[in-house]
N, C-alpha and C positions, 0 to 999 in steps of 0.2 A: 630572414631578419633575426638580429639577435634575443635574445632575452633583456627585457629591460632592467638597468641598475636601478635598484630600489633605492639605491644608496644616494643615487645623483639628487643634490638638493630640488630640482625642480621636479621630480616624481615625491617629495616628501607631504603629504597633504598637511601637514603641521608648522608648516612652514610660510610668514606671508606670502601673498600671491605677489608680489611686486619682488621679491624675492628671488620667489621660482621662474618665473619672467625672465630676471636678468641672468639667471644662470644658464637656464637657455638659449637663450640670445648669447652669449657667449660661447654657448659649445658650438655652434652654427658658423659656418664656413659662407665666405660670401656669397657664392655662388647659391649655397644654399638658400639664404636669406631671398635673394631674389625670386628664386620660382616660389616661393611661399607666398608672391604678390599677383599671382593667376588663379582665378576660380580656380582649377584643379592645381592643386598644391601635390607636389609628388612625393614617396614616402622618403623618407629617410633612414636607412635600414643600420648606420653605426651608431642610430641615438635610440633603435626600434620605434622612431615615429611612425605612424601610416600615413596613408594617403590620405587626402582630406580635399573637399569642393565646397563651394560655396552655394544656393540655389538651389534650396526642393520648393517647388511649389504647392503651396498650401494655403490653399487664399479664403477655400471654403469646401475643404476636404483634400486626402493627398492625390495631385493631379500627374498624369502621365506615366506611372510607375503600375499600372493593372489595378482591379478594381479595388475598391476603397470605397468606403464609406460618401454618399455625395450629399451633404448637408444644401440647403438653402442658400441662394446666391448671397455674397456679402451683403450687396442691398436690401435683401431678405431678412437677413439675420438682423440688420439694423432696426428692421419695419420692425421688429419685437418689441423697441425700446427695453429688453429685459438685460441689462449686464447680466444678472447670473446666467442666464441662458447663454449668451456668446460666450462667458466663460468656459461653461460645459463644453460647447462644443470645440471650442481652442483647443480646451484638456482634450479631450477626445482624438482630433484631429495630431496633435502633439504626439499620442501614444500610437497612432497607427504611424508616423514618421517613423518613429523608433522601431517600430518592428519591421518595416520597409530596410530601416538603417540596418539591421539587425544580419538580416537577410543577403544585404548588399552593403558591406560598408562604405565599398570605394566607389561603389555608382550612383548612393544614396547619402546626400550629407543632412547633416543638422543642422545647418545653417537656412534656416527656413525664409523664403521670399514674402513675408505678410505680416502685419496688414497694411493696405494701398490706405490711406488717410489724404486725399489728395480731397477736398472738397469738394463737393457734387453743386457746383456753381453753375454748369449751364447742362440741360438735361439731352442738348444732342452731343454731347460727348461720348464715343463711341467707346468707351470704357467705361460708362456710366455704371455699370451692376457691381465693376469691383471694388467704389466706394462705398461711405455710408450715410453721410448725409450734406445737406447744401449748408447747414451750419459747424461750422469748427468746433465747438465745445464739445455737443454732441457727438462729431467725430472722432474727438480725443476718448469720451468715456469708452464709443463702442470700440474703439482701438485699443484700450489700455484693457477690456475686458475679454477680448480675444487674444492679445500678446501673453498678457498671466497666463491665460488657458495654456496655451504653444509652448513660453513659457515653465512651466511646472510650478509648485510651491514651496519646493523644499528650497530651503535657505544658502544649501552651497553649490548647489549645481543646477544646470540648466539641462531642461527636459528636452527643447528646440532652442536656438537663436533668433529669435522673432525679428526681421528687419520691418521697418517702415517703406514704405515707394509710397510718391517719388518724387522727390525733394527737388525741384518746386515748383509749384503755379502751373501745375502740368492737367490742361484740362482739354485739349484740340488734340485731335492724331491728324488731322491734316497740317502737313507739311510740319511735324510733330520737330523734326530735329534740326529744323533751321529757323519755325519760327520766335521771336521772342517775346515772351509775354510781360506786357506792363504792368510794373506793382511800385506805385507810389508809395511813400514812407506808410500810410494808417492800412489801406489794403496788406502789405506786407506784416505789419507789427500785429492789424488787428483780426487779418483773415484765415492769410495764408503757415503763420507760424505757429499758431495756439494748435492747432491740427497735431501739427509734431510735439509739440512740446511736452504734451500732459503723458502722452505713452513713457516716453525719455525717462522725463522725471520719475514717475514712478516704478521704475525699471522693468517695465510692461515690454519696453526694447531695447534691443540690444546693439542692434545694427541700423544703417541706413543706404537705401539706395539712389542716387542723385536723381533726376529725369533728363530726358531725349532734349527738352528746350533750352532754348537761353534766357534768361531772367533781365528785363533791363538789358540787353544787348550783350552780356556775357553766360556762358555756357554753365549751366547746371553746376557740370562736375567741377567745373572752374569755380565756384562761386565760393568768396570770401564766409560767408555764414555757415560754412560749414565749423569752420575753424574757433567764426570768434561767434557763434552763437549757438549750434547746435552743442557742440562739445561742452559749452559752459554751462548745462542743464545736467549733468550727470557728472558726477566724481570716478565711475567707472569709465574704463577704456572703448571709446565705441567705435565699432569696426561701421567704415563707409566699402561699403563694391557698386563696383561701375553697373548700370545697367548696359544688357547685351548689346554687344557690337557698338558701344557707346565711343570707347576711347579713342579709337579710330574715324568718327565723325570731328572730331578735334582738327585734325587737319586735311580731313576726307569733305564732307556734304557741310561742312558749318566753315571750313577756310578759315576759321579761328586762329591756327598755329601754323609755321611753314613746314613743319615736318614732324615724326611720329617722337623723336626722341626728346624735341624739345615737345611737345604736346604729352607727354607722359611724365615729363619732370614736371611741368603745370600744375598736371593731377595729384601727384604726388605730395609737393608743396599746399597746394587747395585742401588736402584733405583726404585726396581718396588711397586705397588700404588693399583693394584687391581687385583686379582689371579684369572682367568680363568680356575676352576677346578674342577669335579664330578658335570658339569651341574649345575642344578639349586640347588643339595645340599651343601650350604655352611659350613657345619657341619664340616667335614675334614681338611676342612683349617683353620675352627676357632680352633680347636683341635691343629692343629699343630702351630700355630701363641701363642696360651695362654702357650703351651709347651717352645718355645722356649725362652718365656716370663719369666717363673720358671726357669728353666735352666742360664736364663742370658744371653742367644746367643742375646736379644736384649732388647732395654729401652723402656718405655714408649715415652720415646720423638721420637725413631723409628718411632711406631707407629702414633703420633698426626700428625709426617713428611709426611707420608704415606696419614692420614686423611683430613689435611688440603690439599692436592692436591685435592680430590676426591669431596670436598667441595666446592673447588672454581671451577671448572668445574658447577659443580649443579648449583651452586651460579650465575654465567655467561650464563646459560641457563631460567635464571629466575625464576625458581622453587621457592625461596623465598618470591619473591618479589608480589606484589597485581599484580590480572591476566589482569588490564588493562592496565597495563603496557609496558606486555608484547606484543610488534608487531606480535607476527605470534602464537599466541596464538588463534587466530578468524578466521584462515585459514579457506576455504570454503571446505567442503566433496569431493563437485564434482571435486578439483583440478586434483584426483587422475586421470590419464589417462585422463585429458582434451583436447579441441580442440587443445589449444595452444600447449599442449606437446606431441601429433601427430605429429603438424606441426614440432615442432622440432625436433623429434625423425628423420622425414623425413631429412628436411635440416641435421641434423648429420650426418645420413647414409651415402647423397650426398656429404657430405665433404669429409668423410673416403674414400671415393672410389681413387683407385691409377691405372693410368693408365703406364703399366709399357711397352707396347712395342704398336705402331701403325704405318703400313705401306697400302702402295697398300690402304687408302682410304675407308677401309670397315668400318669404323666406324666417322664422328655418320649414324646410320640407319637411313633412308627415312619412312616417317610411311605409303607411296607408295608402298614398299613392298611387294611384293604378298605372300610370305612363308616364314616361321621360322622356323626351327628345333630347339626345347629347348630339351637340350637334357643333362642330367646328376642325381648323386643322390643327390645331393643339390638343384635342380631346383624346386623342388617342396615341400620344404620344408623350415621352419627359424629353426636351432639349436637352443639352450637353452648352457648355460655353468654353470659352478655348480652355480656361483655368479649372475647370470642372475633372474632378476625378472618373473614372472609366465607372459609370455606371453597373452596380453589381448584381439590378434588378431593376425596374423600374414597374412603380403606381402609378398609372396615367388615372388621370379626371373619369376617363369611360370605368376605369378597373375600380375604381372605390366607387364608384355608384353604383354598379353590378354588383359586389360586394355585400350593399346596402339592400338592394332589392329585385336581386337577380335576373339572369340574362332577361326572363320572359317580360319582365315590365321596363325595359331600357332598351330603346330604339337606338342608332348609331348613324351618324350622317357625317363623312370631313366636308361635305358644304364646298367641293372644291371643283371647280369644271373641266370636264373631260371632251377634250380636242383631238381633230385630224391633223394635219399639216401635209397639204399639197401642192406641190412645184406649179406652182403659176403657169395654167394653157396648158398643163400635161393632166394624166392621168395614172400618176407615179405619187405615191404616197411616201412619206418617211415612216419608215416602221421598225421595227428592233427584231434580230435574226434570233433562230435558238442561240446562236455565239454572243449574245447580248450587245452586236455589236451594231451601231445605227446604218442604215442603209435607204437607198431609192427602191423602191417595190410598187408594182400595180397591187398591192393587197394592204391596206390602210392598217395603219399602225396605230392605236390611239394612247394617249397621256394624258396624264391629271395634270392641270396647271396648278402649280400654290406658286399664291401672289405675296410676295414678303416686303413689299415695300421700298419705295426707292428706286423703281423702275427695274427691282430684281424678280426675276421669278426661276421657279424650279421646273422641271419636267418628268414625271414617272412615270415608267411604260408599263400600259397595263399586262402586257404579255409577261413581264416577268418581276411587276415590286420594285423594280429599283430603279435610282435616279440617273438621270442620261449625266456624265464626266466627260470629261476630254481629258487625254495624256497631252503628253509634254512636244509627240511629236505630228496631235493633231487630230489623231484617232477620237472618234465619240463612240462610246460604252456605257450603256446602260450597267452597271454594275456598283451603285455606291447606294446604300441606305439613307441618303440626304446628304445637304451642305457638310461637309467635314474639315479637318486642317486649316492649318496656317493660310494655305494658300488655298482658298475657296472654289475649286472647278467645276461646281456645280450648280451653277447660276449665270441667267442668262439675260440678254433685255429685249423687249419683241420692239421691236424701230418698225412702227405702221406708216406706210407708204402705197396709196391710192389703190386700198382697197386689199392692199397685199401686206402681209409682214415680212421683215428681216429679224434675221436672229443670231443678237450677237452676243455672243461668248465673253462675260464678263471680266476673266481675269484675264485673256490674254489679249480683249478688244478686237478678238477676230470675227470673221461669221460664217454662220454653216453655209456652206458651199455643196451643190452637188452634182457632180461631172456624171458625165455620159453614159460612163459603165456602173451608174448606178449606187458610186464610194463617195458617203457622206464626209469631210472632214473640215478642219475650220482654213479660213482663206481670208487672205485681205477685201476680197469680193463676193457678193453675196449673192446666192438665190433669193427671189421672193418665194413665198409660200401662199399660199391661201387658209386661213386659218378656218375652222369649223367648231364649233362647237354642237357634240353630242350629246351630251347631258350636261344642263344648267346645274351647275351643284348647287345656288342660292335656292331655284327655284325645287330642286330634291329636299333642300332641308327646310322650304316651308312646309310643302306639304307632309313632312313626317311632321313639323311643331304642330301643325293643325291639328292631326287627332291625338296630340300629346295633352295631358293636364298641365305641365309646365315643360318651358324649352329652354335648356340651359346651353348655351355660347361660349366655347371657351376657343379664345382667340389670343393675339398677340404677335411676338418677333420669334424668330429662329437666331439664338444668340449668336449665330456664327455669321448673320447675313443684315446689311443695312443697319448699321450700328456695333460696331463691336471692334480691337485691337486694329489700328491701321484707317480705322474708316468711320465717320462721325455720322452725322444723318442732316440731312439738309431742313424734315420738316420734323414737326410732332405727329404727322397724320395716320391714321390708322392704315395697312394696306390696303388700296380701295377694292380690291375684291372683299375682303372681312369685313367691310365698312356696310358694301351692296347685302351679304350676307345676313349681316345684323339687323339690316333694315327692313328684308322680304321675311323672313322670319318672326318678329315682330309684327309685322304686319298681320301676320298668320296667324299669331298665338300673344294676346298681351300680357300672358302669364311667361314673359322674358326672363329670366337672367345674362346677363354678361361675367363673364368671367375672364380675366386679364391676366396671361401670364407673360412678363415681359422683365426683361433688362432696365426698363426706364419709361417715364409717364409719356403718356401717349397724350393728344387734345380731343378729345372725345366727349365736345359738346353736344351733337346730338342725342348719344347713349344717357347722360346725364339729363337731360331735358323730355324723351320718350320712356327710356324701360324704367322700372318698378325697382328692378334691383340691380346692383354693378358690385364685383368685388377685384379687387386686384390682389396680385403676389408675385416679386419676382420668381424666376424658374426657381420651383420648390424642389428636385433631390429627388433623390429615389423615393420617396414618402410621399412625393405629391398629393398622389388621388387619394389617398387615405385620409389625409391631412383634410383635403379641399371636402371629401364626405363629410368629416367629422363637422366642417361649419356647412355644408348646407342641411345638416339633418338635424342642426342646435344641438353636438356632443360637445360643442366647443364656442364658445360666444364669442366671436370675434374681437379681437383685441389689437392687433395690429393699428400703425400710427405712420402717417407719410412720414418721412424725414426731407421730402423734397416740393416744393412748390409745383401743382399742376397748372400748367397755364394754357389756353385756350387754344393758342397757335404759337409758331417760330416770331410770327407778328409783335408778340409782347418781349420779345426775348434783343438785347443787346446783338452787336455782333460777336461770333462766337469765339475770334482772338483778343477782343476786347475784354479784357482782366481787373478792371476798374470796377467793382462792382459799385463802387458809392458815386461816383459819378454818372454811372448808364444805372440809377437805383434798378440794381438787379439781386435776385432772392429775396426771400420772405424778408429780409432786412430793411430792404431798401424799395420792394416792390410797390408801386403805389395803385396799383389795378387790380383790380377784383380778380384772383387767381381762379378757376377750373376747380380746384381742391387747395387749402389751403398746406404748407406747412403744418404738419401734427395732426392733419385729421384725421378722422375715421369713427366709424359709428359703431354703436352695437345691437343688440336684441333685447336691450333692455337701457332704461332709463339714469343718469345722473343729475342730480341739482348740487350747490354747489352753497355754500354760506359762511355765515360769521366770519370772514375776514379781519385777521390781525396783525398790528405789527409788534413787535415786544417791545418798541421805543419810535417816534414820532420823526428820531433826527441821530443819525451817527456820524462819527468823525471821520476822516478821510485812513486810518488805520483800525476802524471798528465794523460792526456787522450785526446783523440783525435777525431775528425770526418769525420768519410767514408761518403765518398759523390759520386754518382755515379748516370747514366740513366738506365732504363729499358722502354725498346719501343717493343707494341705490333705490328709487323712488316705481320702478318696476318689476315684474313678477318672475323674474330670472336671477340667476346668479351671474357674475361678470365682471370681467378687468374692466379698472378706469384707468386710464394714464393721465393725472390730472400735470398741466404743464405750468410753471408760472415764467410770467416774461418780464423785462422792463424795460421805460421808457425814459430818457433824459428828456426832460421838458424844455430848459433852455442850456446854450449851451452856446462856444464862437464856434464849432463847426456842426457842422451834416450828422447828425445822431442818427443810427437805427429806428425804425418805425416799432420796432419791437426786437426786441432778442431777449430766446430763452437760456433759463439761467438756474432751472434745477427742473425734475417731474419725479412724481411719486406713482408707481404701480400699487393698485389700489384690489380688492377684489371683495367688497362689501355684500351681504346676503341683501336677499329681496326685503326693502325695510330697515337694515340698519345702516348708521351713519359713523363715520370714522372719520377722526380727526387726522389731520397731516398737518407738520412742521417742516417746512425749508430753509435753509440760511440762504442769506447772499451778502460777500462780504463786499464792502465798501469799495475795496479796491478792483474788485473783477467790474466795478461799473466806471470803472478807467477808459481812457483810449489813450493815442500815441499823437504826443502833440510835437507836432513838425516844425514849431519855433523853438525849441529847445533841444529836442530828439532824442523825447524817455516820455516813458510812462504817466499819465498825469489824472489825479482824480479832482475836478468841478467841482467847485460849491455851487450846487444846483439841487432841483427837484426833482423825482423819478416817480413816475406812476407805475406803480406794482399791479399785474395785473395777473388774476390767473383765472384757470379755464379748459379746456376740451382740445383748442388748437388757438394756433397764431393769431384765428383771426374770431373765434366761437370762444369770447374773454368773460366768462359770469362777474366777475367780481373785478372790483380796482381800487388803489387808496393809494395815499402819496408819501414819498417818503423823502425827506431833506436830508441831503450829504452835506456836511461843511469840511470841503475842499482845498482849493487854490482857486484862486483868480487869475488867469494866464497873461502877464503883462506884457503891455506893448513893446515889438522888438523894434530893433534896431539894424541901420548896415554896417554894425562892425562886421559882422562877418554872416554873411547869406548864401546858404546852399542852395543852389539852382533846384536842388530836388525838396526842397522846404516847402514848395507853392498851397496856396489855399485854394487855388480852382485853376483850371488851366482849357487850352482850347488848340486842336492838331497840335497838339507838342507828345512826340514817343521818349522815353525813358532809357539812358545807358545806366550804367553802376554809378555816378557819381555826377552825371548833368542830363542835358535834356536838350533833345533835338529837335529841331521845329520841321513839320510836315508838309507846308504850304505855305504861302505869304498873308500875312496877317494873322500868323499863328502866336498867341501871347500866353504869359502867364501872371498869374494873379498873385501879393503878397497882401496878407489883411492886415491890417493894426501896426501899421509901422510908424515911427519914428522919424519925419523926416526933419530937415532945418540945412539952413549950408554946407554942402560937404565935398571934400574932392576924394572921389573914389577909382576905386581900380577892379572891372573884371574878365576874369578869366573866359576866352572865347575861340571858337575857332569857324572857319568858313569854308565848309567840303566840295561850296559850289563853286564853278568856274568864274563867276563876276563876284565886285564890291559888294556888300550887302552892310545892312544897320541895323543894329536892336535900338527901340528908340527906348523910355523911362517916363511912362505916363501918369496921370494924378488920375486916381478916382473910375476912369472909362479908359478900354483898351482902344476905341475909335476915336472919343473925340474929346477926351482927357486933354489938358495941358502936357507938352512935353516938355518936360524936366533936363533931360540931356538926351544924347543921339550918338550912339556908339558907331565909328566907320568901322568895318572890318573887311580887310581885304582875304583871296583864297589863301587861304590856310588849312592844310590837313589835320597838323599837332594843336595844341591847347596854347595861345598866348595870352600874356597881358594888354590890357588895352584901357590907356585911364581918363577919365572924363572928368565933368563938373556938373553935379546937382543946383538947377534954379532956387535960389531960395525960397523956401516954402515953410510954415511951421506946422505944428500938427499933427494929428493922428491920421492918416489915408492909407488907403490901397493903391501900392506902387502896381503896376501893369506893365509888364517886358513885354515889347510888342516887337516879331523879327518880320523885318522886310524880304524875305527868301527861304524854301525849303532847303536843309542842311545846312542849317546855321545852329552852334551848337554854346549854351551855357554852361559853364561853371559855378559859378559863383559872382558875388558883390564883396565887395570889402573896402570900409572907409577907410 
């Protein structure tokens, strides 16, 4: 490659960036231009550009590039509510990229994949750990305080390229890239966008990545908001990349487009800036981008649109520019897992920890002590999740409490039950060779079973530690240290059959089979087995709680099994072996703890209603067990805060493609059932009260704001974080208000006895919503009850506060958007109408305008016979009907004009369609 001209305007740091842009864009050759639009972008060696990619992951630490630093799962880092903390660790995480980049330029880019802002809306989302919480504001801080981090500070150059995932309503991995999720106009304006937006704005991001679904019945990548609403939050240039192997579901698994070229001009047009497709070869996509090119589906100016994003990203990460310019271009090697980022990996962990029930004083433990029962199959172990960096060491729960009070006073039990497996009417055992390899044997083989939930379990053979795999061509091998990879082969399901089990092989649905000569492999047909149990691991680990002074439980998921990228989870339920565990245990010793380390809240009412004490923390990092000592020994007083509603069972839960959340009242917003744990809680080891309640003004106007003013006094003999929250309530209102939404908290740490005042604002206009008769932003002349407090639903204090608003006046059908409705029933959602799901599917308009009118709207009919949308007064059954639309089949959108009964008044119009696949538009007089 040559030496770069200093001389060339777009290498001159003195020079606008908009500037330097177009002089490069100029120097670039078409061809050039185009592979710049593939994650790997190839060098350019007559301009001395490099190579450049798009996509390091760093979600919560650097993942798959060898060890790293492994901080606290996202959800973890949320449980803190501490922004400076997630910023810490962003910066952290930021400077081990760079020395990763450093090391490896062209394998390792700056374009960093994080943070995920997708709301934590329903808790079996099987990506649940790499959000941050079930509300969007809160989403937005803890994302805008990790982006800074990733981020850097300095003012001209970027340290990482921080992207958001994943743009949008993306909360199901089943059937993740075909199906589409509904979001009515206030879900969308009030849910799903404030998420993104607050990072954008404050240039927390820089990038964004669309998601796998379709929105409204149009694809992600395809989706118009990229365009006219993401981009109009930022004055800077913001680079959109496709999510993996995405572009190609365009006209692959989503049949969206008829072919790749016109499916790639789409994207292009929509917004996206760099295609994520066939890996590292960008062959394919240059192929389909120059096609589309011939064809006319797009211009060159498309393209330079496209280019110039990709550029000014580069451009801002200093790539251009002389390398002593650049500040984190000199990072030091040893950053990577440094002292410092121990330390904080530790203090993260200790943040993330949530103490969700504490009585009867068992907790914090005396390091006086005389015996511990550790007892569980998480106790001696740190999980990995897919996005989890290569662990560089790992503190398990067992290792920080030996730590604490060495080996001789710390009993160990994984509580996990150890089985035979023999071929039904034989006397053949399955056992594992020296060759680790599984086989039929008269000499009994035994395994630990760990029960993960979901009807998954593991198998580890005691002869040699490791977990029973299967290869690709069927072979089973003992030789893997747990669930691992993308592609999980080491998990099984036991199918009991009178009296016998089957054992079938989860990822490839086959099952162990075992022939003649004794060669275990997997088959479409199954041996039975006889299953044994030789040591009860439940009943091992009571009898060691019994002569323990306390027995501590550390339970939960294996992030890579029953929950996690690809796979959602059906219940909340604990796995019922941990479940039997916790309760024979228990039994044994009522000086209990539970300990919960998991991806996402489990329903764990019994635990809540027998033991004394329960803490949770998503998987903590290499730090764990240090972390988890420091709070059961009170080094560290718990402070950790849910950001997610626990709720009892899947029972209280909507369905889980169902995206509506204010119509199915789902999350602490809308939830109206006594949660499990609420939104925001978590206890400590010492006491808060809560007083003087103020507002600095009784009533502000719909452009002004106000200040909460209030005490929190530490009333107990400890020192200790409060995270006081304040929320609010619209009292009246024309539509469905939140039951509560938070809307500022203050980290608090008051000595035993003193009292500290905290001031909040909240300004007028954040107590808006998105009103669907006019379609913008609208703040209520109404009353709002301020309320603050400990969590969602533990409110000390309240007082009321008058906004003078607007009054949203009655519409009219000059012109009505199908997608405007005020309540609706089986009707699914496209980009711009509304399809009816079954017959007698209707929707509702409030406050309308009616009196004589001849109108005209827009309809279509996908079903093979005549169908009617009929125009009902007041009731969708047995309303007066107004008019009665015929519509015959029709695929495309037409006109179709009718005549309103005269009526005067204010009413609620009801579209009531006589047929599934009958599809609205619009009204218009």
């Amino acid at each position: 490659m040559s030496t770069p001209a200093l001389s060339d305007p777009f290498r001159d740091p003195a020079r606008p960036t908009g500037e330097r842009i177009d002089d490069l864009l100029a120097r670039l050759t078409p061809d050039e231009k185009v592979a710049l639009l593939h994650q790997h972008q190839p060098p350019v060696p007559r301009l001395s550009l490099d190579a450049f990619r798009t996509g390091t992951e760093a979600l919560h630490g650097v993942a798959w590039l060898g060890p790293a630093t492994v901080f606290p799962q996202a959800i973890g880092l949320a449980t803190s509510w501490n922004p400076d903390l997630v910023r810490a660790v962003g910066d952290a995480v930021g400077d081990e990229v760079r020395v990763f980049h450093q090391k490896d330029p062209t394998g390792v880019g700056l374009n960093v994949w994080a943070p995920v802002v997708n709301p934590l809306r329903d808790p079996r989302w099987g990506r649940n750990e790499e959000g941050y919480a079930e509300d969007p504001w809160l989403t937005g801080v803890i994302a805008t305080a990790y982006g800074h981090g990733l981020a850097g500070d300095d003012p001209s150059y970027l340290k990482t390229a921080p992207t958001l995932k994943h743009f949008l309503a993306y909360n199901n991995e089943t059937d993740r890239c075909t199906t589409s999720s509904n979001l009515p106009p206030r879900v969308l304006h009030e849910y799903e966008l404030p998420a993104f937006r607050t990072p954008i704005e404050s240039g927390a991001a820089v990038a964004v990545m669309p998601s796998y679904n379709l929105v409204n019945g149009r694809p992600a990548h395809l989706s118009p908001l990229i365009n006219d609403v993401l981009r109009t939050w930022t004055t800077d240039d913001l680079l959109v990349v496709s999510d993996a192997y995405a572009p190609a579901n365009l006209f692959g698994l989503q049949r969206y487009l008829p072919d790749g070229p016109t499916a790639y001009a789409a994207a292009i047009k929509a917004g996206v800036d760099s295609f994520t497709q066939d890996g590292t070869d960008s062959t394919p996509t240059i192929e389909r981008l120059h096609e589309a090119l011939d064809r006319g589906l797009i211009a060159w100016s498309d393209i330079d649109t496209a280019v110039r994003r990709v550029l000014a990203i580069r451009l801002r990460l200093g790539e251009f520019d002389p390398p002593e310019l650049d500040p984190y271009r000199g990072l030091e090697p040893d950053l990577v897992n440094c002292p410092a980022h121990r330390e904080l990996a530790q203090d993260a962990a200790r943040q993330a920890i949530v103490l969700l029930k504490h009585e009867c004083q068992v907790l914090p433990l005396s390091t006086s002590i005389q015996r511990v029962a550790v007892i569980g199959p998480l106790a001696g172990a740190v999980r990995e999740d897919w996005y989890a960096g290569t662990l560089p060491y790992q503190i398990t729960a067992l290792d920080g409490i030996v730590e604490r009070l060495g080996r001789e006073r710390v009993e160990y039990c994984e509580g996990v039950d150890r089985i035979t497996l023999r071929i039904a009417g034989s006397s053949s055992y399955l056992t594992v060779g020296p060759d680790a390899v599984l086989r039929a044997d008269s000499e009994p083989g035994a395994f630990d079973l760990f029960d993960w939930g979901g009807d998954a379990v593991a198998l580890r053979s005691v002869r040699n530690g490791q977990h029973l795999s299967a290869s690709d061509d069927g072979e089973l091998v003992a030789d893997q240290p747990g669930p691992n990879g993308w592609e999980v082969k080491q998990t099984f399901r036991l199918v009991h059959l009178a009296g016998t089990v089957l054992i079938q092989h989860l990822h490839s649905d086959r099952y162990l089979h075992a022939g003649p000569d004794g060669v275990v492999s997997l088959a479409d047909h199954a041996t039975a087995f006889e299953l044994d149990v030789v040591a009860d691991g439940a009943a091992q680990a009571a009898e060691l709680a019994a002569r323990a002074d306390v027995a501590i439980v550390v339970a939960g998921n294996h992030p890579l099994v029953n929950g996690r990228e690809t796979e959602d989870r059906d219940s909340l339920d604990l796995p019922a072996a941990q479940d039997r565990l916790i309760r024979q245990v228990h039994a044994a010793n009522a000086r209990t703890v539970l300990v919960l380390s998991s991806s996402y809240p489990f329903g764990i009412g019994w635990a809540q209603q027998h033991l004394p004490a329960i803490l949770w923390s998503a998987h903590g990092g290499q730090e764990y067990g240090r972390a988890l000592a420091d709070v059961l020994f009170g080094d560290h007083n718990p402070a950790g805060r849910l950001t997610q509603t626990w709720y009892d069972s899947a029972a209280n839960l909507p369905d889980l493609l169902d995206y509506d959340i204010i119509s199915t009242d789902a999350t602490y917003l809308y939830y109206r059932g006594t949660p499990l744990y609420p939104f925001g809680h978590g206890l400590s080891y010492t006491l808060f009260t809560y007083g003087d309640l103020r507002l600095s003004a009784p009533s502000i106007s719909a452009d002004g704001e106000v200040t909460v003013t209030f005490t929190v006094t530490n009333t107990g003999d400890r020192h200790g974080t409060e995270i006081a929250q304040l929320y609010t309530r619209q009292q009246h209102s024309r539509v469905k208000q939140p039951l509560r939404q938070l809307r500022g908290f203050r980290r608090l740490s008051p000595a035993p006895g003193e009292t500290v005042e905290v001031e909040l604002t909240v300004a007028a206009a954040d107590l808006g919503f998105w009103d669907v008769t006019r379609d913008r932003h609208c703040v209520e002349s109404a009353s709002h009850c301020i309320m603050v407090g400990r969590s969602s639903t533990d409110l000390r204090l309240t007082t009321t506060l008058d906004v003078r608003g607007e009054r949203i006046p009655p519409r009219t059908l000059e012109r009505l958007a199908a997608t405007s409705f005020d309540d609706y029933c089986a009707i699914t959602l496209t980009t711009d109408a509304v399809v009816s799901l079954e017959p007698r599917a209707w929707l509702a308009f409030n406050d309308i305008v009616l009196g004589p009118a001849t109108y005209q709207a827009r309809v279509a009919n996908r079903s093979d016979s005549p169908a009617t949308i009929e125009l009902r007064l007041d009731d969708p059954l047995h309303g007066e009907v107004l008019s009665t639309l015929q519509i015959p089949p029709t695929s495309e959108g037409v006109p179709v004009a009718g005549e309103l009964v005269p009526v005067s008044g204010i009413h609620t119009l009801y579209v009531v369609f006589s047929a599934a696949d009958v599809v609205l538009e619009s009204l218009t007089v």
